[in-house]
N, CA, C and O atoms as CSV, one atom per row, in Angstrom:
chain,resi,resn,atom,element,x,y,z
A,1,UNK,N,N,-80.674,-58.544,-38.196
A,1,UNK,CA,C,-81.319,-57.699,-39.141
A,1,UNK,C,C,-80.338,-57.239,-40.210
A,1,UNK,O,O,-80.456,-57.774,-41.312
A,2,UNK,N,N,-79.395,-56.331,-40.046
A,2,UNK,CA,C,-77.934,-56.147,-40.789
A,2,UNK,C,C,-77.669,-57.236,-41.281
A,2,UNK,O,O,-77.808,-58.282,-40.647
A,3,UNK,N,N,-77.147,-57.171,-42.768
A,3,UNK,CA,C,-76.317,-58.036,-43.189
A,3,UNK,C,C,-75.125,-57.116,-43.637
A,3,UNK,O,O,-74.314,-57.740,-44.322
A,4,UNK,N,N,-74.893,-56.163,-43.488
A,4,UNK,CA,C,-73.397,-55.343,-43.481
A,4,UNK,C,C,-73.483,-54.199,-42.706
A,4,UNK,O,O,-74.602,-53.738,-42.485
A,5,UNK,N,N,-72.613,-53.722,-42.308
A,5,UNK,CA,C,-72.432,-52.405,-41.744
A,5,UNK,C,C,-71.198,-51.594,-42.288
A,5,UNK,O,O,-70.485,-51.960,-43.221
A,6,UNK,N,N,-71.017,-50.113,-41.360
A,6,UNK,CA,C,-70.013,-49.345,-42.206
A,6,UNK,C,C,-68.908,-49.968,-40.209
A,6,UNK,O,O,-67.729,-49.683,-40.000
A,7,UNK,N,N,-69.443,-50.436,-39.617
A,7,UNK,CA,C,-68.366,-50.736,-38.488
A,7,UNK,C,C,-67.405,-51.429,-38.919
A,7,UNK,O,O,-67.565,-52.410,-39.645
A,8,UNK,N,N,-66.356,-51.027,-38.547
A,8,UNK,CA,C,-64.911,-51.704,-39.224
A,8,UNK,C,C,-64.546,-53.279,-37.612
A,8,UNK,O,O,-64.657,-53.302,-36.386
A,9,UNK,N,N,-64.158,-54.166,-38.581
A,9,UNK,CA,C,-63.992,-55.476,-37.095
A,9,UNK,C,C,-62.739,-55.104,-36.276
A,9,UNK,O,O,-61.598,-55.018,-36.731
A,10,UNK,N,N,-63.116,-54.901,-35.022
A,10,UNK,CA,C,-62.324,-54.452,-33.973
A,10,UNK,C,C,-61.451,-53.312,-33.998
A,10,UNK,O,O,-60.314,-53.369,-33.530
A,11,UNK,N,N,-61.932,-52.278,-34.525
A,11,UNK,CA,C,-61.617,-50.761,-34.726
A,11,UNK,C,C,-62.235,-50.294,-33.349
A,11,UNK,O,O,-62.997,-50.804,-32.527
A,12,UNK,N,N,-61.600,-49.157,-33.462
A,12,UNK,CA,C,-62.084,-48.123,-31.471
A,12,UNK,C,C,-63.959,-48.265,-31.583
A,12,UNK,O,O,-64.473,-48.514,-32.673
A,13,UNK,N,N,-64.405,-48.163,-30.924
A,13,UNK,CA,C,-65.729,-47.516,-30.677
A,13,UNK,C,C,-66.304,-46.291,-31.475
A,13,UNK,O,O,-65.926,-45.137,-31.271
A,14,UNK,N,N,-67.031,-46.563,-32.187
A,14,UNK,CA,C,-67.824,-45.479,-32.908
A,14,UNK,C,C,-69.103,-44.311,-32.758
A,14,UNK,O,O,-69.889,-45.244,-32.593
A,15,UNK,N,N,-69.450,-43.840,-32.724
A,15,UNK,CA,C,-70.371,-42.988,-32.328
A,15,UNK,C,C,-72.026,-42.990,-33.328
A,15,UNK,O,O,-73.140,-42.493,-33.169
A,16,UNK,N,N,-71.458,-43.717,-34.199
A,16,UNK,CA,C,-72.503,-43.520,-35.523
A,16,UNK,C,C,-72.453,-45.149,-36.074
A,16,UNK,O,O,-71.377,-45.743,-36.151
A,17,UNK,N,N,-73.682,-45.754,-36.424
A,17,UNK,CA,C,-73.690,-47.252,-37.337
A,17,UNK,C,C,-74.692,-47.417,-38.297
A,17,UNK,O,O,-75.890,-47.407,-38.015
A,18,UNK,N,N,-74.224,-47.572,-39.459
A,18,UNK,CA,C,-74.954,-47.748,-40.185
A,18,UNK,C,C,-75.251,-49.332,-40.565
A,18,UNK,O,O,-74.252,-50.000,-40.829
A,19,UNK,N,N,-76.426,-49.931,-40.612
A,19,UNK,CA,C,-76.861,-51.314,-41.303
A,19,UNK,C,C,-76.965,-51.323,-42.444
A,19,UNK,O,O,-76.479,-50.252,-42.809
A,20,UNK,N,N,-77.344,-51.932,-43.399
A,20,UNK,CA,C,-77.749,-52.357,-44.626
A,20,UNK,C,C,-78.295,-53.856,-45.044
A,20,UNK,O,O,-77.467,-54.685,-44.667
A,21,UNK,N,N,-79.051,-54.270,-45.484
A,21,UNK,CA,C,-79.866,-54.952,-45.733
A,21,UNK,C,C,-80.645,-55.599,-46.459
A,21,UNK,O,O,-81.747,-55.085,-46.268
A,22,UNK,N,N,-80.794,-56.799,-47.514
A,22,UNK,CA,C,-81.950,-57.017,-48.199
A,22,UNK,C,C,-83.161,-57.273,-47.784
A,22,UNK,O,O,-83.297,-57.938,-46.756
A,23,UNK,N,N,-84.540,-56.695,-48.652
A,23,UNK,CA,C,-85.742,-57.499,-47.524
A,23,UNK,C,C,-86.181,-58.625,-48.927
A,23,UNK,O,O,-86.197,-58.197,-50.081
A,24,UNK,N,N,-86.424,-59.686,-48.678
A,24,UNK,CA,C,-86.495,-60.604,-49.830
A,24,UNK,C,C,-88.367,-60.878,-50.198
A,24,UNK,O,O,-88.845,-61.452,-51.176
A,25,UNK,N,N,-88.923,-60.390,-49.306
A,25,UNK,CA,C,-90.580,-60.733,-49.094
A,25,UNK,C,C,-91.035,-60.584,-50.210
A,25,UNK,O,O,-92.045,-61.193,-50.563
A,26,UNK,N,N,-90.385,-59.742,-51.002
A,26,UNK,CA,C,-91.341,-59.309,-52.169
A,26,UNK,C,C,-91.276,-60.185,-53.458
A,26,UNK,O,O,-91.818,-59.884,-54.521
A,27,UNK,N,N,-90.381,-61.553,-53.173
A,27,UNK,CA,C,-90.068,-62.568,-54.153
A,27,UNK,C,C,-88.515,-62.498,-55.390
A,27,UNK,O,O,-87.598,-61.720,-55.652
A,28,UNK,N,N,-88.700,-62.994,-55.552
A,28,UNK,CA,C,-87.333,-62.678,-56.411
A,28,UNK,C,C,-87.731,-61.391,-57.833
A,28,UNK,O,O,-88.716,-61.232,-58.555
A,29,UNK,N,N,-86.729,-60.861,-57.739
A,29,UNK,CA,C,-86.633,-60.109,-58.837
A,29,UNK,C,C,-87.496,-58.582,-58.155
A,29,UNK,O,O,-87.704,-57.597,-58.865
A,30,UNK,N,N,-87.811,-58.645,-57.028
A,30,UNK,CA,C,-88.692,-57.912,-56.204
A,30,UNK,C,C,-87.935,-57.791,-55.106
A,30,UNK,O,O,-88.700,-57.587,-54.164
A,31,UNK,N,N,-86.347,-57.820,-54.597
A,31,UNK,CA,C,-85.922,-57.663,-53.746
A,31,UNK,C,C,-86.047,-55.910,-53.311
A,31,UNK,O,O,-86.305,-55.048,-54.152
A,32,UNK,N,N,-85.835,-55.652,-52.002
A,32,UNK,CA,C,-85.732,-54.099,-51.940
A,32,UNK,C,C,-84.786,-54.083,-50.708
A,32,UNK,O,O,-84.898,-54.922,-49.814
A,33,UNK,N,N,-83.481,-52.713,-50.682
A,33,UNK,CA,C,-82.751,-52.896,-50.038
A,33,UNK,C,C,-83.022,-51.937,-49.038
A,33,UNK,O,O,-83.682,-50.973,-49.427
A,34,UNK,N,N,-82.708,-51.948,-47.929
A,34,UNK,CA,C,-82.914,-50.619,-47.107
A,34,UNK,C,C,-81.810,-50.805,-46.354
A,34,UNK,O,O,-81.173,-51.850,-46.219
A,35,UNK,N,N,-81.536,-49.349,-45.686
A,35,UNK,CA,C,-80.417,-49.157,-44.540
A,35,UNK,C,C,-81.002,-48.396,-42.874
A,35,UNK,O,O,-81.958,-47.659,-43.115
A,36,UNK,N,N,-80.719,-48.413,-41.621
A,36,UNK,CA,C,-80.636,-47.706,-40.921
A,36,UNK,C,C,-79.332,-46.901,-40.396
A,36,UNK,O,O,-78.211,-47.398,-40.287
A,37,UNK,N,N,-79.599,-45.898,-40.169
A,37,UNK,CA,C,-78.177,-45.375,-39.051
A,37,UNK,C,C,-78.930,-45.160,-37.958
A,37,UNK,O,O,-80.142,-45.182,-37.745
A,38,UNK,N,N,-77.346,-44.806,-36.881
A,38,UNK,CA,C,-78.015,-44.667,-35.567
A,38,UNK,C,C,-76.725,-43.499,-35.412
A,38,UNK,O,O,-75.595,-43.599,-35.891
A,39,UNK,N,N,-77.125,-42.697,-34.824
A,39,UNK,CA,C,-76.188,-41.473,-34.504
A,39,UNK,C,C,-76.120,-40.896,-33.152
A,39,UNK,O,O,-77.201,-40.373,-32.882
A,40,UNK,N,N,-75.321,-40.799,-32.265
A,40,UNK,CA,C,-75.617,-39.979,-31.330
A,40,UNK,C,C,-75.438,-38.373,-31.263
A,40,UNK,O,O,-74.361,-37.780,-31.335
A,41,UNK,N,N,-76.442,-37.917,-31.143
A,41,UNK,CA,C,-76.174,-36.236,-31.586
A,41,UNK,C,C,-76.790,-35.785,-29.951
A,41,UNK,O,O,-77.828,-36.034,-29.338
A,42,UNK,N,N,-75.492,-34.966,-29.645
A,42,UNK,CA,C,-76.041,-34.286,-28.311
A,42,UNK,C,C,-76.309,-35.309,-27.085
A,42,UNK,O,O,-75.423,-36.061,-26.680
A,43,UNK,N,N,-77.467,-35.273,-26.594
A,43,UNK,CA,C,-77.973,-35.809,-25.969
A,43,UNK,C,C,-78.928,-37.561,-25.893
A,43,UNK,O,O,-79.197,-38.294,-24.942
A,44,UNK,N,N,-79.227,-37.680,-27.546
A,44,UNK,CA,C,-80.329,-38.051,-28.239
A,44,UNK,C,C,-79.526,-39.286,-29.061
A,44,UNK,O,O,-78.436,-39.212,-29.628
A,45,UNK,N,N,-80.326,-40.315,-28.951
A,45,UNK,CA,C,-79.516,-41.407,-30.324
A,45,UNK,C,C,-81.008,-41.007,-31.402
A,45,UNK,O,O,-82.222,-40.810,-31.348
A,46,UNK,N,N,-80.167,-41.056,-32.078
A,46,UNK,CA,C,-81.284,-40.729,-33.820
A,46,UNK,C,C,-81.431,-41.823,-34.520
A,46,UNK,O,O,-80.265,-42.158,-34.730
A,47,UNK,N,N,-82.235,-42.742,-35.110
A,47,UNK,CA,C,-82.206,-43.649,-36.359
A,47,UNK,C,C,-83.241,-43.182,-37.195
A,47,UNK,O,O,-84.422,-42.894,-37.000
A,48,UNK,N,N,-82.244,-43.180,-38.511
A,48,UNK,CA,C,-82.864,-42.858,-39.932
A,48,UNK,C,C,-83.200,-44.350,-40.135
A,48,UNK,O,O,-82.804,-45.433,-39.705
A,49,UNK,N,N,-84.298,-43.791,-41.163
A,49,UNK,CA,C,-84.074,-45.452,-42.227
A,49,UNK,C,C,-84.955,-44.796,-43.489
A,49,UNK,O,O,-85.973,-44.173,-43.791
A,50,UNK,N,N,-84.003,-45.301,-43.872
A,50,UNK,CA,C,-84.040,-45.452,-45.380
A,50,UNK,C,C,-84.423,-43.990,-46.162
A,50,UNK,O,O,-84.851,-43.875,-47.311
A,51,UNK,N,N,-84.179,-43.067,-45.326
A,51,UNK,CA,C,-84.059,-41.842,-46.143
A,51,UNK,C,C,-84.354,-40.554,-44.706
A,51,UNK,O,O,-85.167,-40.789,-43.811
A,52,UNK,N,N,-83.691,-39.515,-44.751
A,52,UNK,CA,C,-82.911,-38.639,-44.108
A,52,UNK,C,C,-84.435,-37.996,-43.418
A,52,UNK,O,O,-84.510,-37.758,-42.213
A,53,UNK,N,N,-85.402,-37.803,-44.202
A,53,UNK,CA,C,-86.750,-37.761,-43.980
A,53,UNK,C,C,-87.429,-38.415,-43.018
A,53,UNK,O,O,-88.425,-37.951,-42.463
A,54,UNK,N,N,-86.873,-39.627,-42.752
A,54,UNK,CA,C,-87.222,-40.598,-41.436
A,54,UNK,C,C,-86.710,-40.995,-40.684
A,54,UNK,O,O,-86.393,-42.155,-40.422
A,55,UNK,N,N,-86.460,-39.597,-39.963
A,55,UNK,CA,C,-85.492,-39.961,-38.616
A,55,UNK,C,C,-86.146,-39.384,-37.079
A,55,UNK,O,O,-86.653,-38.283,-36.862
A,56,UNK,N,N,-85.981,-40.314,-36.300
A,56,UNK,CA,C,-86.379,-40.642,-35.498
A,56,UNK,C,C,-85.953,-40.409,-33.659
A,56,UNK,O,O,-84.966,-41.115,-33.453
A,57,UNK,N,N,-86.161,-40.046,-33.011
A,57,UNK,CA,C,-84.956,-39.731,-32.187
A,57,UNK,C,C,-85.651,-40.977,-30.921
A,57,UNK,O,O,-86.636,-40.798,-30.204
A,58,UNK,N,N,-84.909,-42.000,-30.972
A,58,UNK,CA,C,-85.429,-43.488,-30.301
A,58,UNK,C,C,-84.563,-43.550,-28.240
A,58,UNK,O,O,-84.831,-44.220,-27.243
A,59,UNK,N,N,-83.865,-42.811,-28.449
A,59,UNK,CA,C,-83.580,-42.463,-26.956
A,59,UNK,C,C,-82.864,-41.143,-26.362
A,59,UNK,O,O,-82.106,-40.429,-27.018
A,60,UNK,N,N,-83.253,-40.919,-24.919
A,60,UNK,CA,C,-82.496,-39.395,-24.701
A,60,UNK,C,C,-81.852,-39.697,-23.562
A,60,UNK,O,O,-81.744,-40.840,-23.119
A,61,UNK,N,N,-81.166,-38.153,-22.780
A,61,UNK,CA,C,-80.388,-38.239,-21.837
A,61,UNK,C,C,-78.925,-38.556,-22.363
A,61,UNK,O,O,-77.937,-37.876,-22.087
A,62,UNK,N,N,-78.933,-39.606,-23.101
A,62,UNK,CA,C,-77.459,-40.246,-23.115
A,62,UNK,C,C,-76.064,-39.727,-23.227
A,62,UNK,O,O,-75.744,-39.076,-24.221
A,63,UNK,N,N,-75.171,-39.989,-22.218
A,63,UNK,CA,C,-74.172,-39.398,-22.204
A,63,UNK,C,C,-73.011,-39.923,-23.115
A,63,UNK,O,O,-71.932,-39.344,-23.242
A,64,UNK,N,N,-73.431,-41.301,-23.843
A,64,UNK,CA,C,-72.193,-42.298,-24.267
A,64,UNK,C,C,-73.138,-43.184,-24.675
A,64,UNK,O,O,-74.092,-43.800,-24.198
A,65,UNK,N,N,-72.282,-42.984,-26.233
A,65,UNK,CA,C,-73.037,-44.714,-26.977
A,65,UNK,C,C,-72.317,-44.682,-27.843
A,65,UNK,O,O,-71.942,-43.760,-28.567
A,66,UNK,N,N,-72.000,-46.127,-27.786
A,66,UNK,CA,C,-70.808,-46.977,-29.073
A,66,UNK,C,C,-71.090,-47.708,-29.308
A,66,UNK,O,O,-71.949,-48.320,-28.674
A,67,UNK,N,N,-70.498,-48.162,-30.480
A,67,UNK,CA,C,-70.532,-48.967,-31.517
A,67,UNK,C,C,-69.528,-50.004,-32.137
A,67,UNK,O,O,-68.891,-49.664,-33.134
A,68,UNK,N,N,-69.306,-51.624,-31.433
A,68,UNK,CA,C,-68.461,-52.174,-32.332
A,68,UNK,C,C,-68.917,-53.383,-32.979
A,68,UNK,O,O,-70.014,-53.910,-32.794
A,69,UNK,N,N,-67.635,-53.949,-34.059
A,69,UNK,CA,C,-68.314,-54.844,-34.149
A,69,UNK,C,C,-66.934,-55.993,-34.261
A,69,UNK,O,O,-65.734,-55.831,-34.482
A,70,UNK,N,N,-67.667,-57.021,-34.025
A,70,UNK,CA,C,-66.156,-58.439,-33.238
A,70,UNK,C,C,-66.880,-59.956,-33.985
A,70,UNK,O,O,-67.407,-60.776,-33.233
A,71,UNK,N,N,-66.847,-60.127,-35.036
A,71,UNK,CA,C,-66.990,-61.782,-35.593
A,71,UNK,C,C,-68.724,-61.606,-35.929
A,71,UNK,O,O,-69.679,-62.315,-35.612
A,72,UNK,N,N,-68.660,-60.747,-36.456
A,72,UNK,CA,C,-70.319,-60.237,-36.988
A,72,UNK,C,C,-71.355,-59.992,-35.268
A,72,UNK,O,O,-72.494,-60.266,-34.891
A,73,UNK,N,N,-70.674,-59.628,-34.937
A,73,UNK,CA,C,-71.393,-59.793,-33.469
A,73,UNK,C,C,-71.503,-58.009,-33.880
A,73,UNK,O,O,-70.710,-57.582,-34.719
A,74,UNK,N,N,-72.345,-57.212,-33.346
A,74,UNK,CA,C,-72.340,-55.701,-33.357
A,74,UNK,C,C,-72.397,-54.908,-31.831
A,74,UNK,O,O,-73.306,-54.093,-31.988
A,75,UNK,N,N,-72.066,-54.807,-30.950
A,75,UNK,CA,C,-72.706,-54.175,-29.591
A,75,UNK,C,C,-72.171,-52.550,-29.363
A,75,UNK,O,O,-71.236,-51.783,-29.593
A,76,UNK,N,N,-73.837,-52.680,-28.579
A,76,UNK,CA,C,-74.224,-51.245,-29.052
A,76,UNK,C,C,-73.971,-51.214,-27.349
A,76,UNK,O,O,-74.370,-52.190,-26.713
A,77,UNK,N,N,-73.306,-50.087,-26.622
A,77,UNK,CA,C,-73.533,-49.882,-25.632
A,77,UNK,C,C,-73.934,-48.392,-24.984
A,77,UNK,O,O,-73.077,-47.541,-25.222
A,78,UNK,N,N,-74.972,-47.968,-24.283
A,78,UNK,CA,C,-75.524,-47.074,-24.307
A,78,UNK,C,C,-75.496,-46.737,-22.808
A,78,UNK,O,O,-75.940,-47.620,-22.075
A,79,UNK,N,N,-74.913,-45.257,-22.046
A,79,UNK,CA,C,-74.692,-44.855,-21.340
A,79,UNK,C,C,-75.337,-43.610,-20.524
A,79,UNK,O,O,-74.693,-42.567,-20.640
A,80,UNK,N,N,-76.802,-43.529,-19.510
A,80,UNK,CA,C,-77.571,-42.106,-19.457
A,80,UNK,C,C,-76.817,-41.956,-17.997
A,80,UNK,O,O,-76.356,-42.753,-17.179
A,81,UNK,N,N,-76.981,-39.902,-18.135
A,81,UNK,CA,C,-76.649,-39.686,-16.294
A,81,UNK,C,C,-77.863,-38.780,-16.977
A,81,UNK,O,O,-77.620,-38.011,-17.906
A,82,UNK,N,N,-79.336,-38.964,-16.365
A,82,UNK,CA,C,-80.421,-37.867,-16.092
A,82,UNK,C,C,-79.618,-36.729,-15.098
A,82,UNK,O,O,-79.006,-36.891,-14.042
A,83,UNK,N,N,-79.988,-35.098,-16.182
A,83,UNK,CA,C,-79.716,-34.200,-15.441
A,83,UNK,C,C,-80.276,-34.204,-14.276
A,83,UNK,O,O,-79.544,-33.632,-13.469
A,84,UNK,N,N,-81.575,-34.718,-13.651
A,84,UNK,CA,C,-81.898,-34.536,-12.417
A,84,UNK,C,C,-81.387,-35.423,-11.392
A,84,UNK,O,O,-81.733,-35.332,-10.214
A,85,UNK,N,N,-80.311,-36.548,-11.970
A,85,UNK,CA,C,-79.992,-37.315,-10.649
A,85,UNK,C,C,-78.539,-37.974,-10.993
A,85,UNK,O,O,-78.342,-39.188,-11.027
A,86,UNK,N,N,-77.620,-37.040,-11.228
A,86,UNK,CA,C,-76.351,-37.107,-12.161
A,86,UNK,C,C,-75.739,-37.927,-11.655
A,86,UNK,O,O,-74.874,-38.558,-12.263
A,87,UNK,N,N,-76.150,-38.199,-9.934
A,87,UNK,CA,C,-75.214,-39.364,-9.667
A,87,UNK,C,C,-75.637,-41.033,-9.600
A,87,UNK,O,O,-75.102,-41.831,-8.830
A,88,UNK,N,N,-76.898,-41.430,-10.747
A,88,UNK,CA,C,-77.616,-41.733,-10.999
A,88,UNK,C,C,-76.495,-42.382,-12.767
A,88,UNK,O,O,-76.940,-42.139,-13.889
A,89,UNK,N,N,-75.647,-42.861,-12.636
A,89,UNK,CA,C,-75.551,-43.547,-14.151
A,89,UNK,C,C,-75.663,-44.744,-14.177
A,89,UNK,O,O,-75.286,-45.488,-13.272
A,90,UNK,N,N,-76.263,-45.138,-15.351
A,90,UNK,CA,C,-76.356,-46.649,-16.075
A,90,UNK,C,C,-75.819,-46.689,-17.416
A,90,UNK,O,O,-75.606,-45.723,-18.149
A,91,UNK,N,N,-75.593,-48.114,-17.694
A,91,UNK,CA,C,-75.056,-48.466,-18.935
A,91,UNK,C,C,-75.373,-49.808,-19.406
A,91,UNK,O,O,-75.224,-50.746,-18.622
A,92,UNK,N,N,-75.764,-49.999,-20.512
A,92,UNK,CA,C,-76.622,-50.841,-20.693
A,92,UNK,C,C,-75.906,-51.492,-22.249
A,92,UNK,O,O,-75.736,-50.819,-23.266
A,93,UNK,N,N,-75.624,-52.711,-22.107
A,93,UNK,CA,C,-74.773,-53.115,-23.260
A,93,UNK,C,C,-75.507,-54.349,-23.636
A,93,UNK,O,O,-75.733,-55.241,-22.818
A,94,UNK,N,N,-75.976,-54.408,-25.212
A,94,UNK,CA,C,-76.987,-54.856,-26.227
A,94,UNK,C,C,-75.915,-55.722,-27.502
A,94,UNK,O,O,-75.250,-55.032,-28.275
A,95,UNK,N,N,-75.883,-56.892,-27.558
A,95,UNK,CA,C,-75.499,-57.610,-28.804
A,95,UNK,C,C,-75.795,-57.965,-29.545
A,95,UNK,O,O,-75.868,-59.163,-29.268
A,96,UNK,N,N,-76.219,-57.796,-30.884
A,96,UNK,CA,C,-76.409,-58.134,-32.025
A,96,UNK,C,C,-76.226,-58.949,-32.910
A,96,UNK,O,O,-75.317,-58.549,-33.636
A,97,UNK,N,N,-76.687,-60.042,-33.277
A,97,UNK,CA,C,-75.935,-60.875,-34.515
A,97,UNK,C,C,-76.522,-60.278,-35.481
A,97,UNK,O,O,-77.710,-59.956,-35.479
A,98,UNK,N,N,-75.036,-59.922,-37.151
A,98,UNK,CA,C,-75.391,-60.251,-38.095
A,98,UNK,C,C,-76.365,-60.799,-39.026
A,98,UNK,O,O,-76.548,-61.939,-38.598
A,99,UNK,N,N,-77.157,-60.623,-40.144
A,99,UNK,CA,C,-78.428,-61.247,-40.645
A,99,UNK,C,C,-77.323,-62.860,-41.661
A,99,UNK,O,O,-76.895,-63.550,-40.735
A,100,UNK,N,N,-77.112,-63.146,-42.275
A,100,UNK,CA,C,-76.266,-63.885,-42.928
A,100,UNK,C,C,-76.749,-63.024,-44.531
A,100,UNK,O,O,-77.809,-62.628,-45.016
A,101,UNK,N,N,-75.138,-63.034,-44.994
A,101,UNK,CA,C,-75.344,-62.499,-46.149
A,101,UNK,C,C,-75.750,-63.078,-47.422
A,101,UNK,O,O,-75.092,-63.996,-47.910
A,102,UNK,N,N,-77.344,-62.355,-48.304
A,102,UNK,CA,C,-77.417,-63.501,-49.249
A,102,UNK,C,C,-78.424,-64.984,-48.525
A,102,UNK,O,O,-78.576,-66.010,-49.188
């Protein structure tokens, strides 16, 4: 989906990612660009898109979620302990390819 991000290649783990994107459907000269972020605040991962107005809170619990990125590859890895069963953790690690740029 991304064809850029603000993730730097093989920098520490991040807490926050932003995408960016062309959508081309609308024909040439009709391109429109949009972005998402994903933030972890508190408890909660958040994704905006495309304006601060549309944000979303897409998972909870989470104790840990990062962000890298390695040869346009992006992985997101996401970490819950539910307060009701703390000894109860999972972690769940998601890879991404790059959209190609252009």
């Amino acid at each position: 989906m991304g064809q850029s991000t603000d993730l730097l290649e093989g920098a520490l783990p991040a807490n926050e990612m932003t995408l960016v994107w062309i959508d081309f459907t609308g024909g040439v000269g009709n391109e429109l660009s949009h972005y998402v972020t994903y933030t972890h605040s508190g408890t909660e991962l958040l994704r905006e898109y495309d304006s601060a107005d549309n944000t979303t809170i897409v998972a909870r619990n989470l104790t840990d979620v990062r962000f890298t990125l390695s040869n346009d590859l992006v992985t997101v890895t996401l970490t819950s302990t539910p307060e009701r069963a703390p000894r109860s953790t999972v972690t769940r690690t998601y890879v991404i390819e790059m959209r190609a740029r252009g």
